[in-house]
C-alpha positions as CSV (number, residue, x, y, z in Angstrom):
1,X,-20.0,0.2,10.1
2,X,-19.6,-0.2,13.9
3,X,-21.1,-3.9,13.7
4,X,-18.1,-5.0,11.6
5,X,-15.9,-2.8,13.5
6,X,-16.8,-5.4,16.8
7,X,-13.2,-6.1,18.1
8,X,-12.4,-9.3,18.8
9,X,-11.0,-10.2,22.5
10,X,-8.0,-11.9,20.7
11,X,-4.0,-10.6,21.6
12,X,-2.9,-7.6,19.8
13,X,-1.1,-8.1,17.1
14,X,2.4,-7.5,16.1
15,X,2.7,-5.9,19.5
16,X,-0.4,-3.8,19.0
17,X,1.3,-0.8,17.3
18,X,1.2,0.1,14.0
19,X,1.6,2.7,11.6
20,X,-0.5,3.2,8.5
21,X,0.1,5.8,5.8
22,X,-2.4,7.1,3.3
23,X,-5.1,5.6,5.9
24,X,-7.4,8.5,5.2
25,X,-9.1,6.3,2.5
26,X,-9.2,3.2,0.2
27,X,-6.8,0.3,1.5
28,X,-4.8,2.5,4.1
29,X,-8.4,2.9,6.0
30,X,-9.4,-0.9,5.6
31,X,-6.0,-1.3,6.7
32,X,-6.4,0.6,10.1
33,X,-9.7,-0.2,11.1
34,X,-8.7,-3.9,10.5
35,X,-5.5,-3.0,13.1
36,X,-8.3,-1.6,15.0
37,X,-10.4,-5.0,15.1
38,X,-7.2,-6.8,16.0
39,X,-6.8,-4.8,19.0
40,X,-3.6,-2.7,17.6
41,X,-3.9,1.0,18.6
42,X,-3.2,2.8,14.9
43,X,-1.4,5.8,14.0
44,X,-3.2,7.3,10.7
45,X,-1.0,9.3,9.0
46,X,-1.9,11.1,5.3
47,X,-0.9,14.2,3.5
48,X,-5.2,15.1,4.0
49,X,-5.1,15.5,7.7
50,X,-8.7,15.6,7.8
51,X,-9.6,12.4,6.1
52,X,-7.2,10.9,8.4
53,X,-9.2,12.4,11.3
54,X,-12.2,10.8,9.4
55,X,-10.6,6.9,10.0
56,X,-9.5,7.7,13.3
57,X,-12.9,9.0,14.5
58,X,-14.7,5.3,13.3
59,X,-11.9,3.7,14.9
60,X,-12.5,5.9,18.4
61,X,-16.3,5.6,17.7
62,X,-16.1,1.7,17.8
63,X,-13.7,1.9,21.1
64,X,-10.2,1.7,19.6
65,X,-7.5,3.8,20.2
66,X,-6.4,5.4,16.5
67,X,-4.3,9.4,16.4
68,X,-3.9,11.0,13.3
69,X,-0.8,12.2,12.1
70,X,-0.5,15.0,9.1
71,X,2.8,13.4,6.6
72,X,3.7,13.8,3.0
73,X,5.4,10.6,2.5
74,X,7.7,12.1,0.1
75,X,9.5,13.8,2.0
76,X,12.4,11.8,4.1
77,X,12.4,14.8,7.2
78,X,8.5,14.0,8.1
79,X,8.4,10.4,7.6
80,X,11.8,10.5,10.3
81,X,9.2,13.1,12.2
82,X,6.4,11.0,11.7
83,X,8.5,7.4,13.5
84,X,9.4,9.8,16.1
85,X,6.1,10.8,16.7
86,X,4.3,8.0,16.7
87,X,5.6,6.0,19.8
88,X,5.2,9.1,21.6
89,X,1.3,8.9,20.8
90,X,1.1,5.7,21.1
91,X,3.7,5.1,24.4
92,X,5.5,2.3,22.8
93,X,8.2,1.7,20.1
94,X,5.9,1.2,16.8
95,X,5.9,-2.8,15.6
96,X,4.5,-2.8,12.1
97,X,4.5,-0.3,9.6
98,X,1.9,-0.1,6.1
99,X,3.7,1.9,3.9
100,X,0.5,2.4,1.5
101,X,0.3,6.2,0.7
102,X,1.0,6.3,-3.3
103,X,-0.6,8.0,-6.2
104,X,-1.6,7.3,-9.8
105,X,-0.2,8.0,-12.6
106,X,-1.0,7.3,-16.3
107,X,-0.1,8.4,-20.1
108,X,2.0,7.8,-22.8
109,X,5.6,7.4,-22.2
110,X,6.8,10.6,-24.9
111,X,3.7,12.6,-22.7
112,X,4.7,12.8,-19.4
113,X,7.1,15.3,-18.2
114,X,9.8,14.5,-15.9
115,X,7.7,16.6,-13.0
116,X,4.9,13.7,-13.7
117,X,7.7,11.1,-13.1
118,X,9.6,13.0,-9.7
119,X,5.6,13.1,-8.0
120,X,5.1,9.5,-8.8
121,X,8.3,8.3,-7.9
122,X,8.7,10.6,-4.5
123,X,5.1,8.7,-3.6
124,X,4.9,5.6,-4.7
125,X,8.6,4.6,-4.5
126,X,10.5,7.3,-2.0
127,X,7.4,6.9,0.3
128,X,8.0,3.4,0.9
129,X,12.3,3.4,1.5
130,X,11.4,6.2,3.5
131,X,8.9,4.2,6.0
132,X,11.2,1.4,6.0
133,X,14.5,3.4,6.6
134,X,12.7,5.1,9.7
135,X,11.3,2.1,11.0
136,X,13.5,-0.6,10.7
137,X,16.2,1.0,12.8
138,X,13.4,0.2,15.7
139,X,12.1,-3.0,14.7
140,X,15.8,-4.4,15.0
141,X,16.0,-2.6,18.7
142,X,13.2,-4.8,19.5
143,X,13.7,-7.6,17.9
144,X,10.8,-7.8,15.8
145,X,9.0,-5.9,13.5
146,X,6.6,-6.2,10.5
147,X,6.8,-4.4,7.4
148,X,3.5,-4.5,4.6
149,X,4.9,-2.4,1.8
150,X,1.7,-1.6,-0.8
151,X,2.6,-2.5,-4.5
152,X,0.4,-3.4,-7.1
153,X,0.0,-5.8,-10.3
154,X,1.2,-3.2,-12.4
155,X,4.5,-4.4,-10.8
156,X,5.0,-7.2,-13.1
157,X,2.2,-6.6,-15.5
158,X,4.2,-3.9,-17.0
159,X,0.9,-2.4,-19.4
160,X,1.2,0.1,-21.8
161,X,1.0,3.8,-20.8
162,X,1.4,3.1,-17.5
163,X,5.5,3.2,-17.3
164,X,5.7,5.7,-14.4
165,X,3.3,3.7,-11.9
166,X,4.5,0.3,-13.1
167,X,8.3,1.2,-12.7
168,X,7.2,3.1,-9.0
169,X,6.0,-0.6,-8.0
170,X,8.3,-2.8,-9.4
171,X,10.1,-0.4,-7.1
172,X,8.5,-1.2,-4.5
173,X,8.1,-5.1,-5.0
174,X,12.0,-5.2,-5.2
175,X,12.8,-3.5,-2.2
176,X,10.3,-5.9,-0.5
177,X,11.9,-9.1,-1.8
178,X,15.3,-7.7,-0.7
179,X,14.1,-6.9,2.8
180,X,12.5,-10.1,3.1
181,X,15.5,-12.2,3.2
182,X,17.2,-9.4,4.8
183,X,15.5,-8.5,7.8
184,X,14.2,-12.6,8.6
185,X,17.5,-12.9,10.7
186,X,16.3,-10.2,12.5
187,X,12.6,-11.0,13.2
188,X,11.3,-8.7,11.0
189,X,8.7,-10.8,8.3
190,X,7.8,-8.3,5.3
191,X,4.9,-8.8,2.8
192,X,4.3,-7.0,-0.3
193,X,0.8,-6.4,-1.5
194,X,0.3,-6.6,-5.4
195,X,-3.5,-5.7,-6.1
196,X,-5.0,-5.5,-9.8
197,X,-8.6,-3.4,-9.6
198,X,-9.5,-2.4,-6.2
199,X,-12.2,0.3,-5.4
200,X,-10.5,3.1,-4.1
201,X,-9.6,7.2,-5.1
202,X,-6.5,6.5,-6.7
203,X,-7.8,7.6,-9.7
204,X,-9.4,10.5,-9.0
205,X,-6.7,11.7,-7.0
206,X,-4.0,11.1,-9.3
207,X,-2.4,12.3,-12.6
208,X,-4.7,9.7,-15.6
209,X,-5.3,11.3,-19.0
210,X,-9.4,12.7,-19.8
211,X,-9.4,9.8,-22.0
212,X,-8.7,7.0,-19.4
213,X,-10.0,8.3,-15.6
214,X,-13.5,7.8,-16.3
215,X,-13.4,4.7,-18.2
216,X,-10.6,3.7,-15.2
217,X,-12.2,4.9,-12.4
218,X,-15.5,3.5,-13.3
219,X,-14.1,0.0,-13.9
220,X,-12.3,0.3,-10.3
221,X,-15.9,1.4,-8.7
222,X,-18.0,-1.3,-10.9
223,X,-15.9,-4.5,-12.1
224,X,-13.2,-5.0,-8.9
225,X,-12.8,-8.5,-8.0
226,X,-12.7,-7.3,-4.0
227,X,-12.9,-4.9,-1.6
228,X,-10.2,-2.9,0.2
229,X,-11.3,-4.7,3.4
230,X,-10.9,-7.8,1.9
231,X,-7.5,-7.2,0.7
232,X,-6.6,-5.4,4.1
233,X,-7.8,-8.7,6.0
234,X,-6.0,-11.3,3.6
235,X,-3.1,-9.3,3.3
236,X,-2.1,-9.3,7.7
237,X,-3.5,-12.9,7.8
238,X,-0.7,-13.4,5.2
239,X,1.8,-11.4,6.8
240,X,1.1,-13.1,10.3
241,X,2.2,-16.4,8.4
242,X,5.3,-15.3,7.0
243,X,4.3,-14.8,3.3
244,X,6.2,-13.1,1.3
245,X,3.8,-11.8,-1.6
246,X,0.1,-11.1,-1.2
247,X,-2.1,-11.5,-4.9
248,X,-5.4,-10.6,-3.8
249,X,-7.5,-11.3,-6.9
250,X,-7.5,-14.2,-9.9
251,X,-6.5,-11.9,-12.5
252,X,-3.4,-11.1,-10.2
253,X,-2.7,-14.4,-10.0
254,X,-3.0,-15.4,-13.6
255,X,-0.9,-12.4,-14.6
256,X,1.7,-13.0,-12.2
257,X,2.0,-16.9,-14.0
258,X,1.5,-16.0,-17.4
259,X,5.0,-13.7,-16.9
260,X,6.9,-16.7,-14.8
261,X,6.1,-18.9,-17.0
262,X,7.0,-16.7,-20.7
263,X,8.1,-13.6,-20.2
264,X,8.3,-12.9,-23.8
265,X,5.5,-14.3,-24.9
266,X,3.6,-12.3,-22.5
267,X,4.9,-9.2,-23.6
268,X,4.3,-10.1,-27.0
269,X,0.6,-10.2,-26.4
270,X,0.7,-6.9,-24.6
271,X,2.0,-5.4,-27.4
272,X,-0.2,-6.9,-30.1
273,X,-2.8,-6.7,-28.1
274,X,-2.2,-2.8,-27.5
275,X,-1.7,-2.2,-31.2
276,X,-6.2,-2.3,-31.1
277,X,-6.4,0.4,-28.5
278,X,-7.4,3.7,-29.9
279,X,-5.3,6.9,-28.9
């Protein structure tokens, strides 16, 4: 791990400081310690204080600077602490925010109850308009900014039994395209990542009916197209050119035509196609 974490001598991106949430594991970690190589001192922040320790400690180990912050994204009053905290750690106003703390979420529609939906959405959805409502504020002050808001295919791919998580990140990928255009007058560029299968704990940490999270979790593990590191990387080279959407993976990509080009069509096929699953 410390061989690949060799920094490079290049100048610190986006102003060298940035802001990751749910950077105790999965993409939020790839996403730090790829900050890290890039010379940008990190704030870590995730609800599990102690993984977040974890990141920071291989980011310290290979001679970044990295603090971790405890934050349930969820909730408005420590995200607001969070922004406040952070330039104090790091001694300068914070120029990039990765809003990628979220959960997953699975199930019929007629099974979940509407606790299942208010978790999802306070993640997945709050948790983003919360980073970017206490960042941007700053990023204008300064005249520049960058925004990477974490999505996910499911944001257009719309799959059965998967309405809570797919309408948290269509959420998400809307919100994104609005700020987009919004914020390029002021110097702020945003990208939205929009991942299919990538190996991380999202399902083992989230709410995935017995019938699915091993069959799920195994295909993330076994059959993803990438890695989180990979799709960490990609996803600031993109941002660093301006792009609005980052589709890591071919199936992404297919998906994301498939629906442009017949949106009814493509949900036809869904839905025939779901008609062979067994419940």
């Amino acid at each position: 791990m410390l061989n690949i974490l060799k920094f490079r001598s290049s100048k610190p991106s986006y102003n060298g400081y940035a802001v990751v949430t749910g950077a105790g594991s999965g993409i939020g970690r790839s996403f730090a310690l790829e900050l890290a190589k890039r010379n940008t001192a990190v704030v870590c922040a995730d609800l599990n204080l102690e993984s977040a320790e974890e990141t920071v400690a291989l980011i310290e180990e290979a001679g970044g600077t990295a603090f971790a912050v405890a934050c349930d994204v969820g909730k408005a009053e420590q995200v607001e602490a969070l922004a406040v905290k952070a330039e104090k750690l790091l001694g300068n106003p914070v120029s990039l925010v990765i809003n990628n703390a979220g959960v997953g979420i699975g199930g019929k529609f007629d099974e979940l109850s509407l606790q299942d939906w208010k978790w999802a959405m306070d993640v997945n959805l709050w948790g983003v308009v919360h980073g970017c409502h206490y960042f941007v504020p700053g990023f204008k002050k300064q005249g520049r900014g960058a925004i990477i808001n974490v999505a996910s295919a499911a944001s257009y791919t719309a799959a059965p039994e998967m309405s809570a998580y797919n309408v948290t990140k269509a959420g998400v990928r809307a919100l994104s395209e609005t700020l987009y255009s919004e914020l390029k007058r002021d110097n702020i560029k945003v990208n939205v990542l929009c991942p299919t299968l990538v190996p991380t704990n999202i399902i083992k940490d989230g709410r995935i009916p017995d019938r699915y999270s091993k069959l799920a979790d195994h295909a993330l593990m076994n059959y993803a197209m990438t890695t989180s590191d990979s799709v960490a990387k990609l996803t600031l080279n993109r941002l660093d050119k301006g792009e609005l959407y980052t589709t890591p993976q071919v199936d992404a990509k297919l998906f994301w035509v498939m629906k442009r080009v017949s949106p009814n069509l493509y949900a036809d096929l869904l839905g025939f196609s779901y008609r062979f699953v067994k419940n």
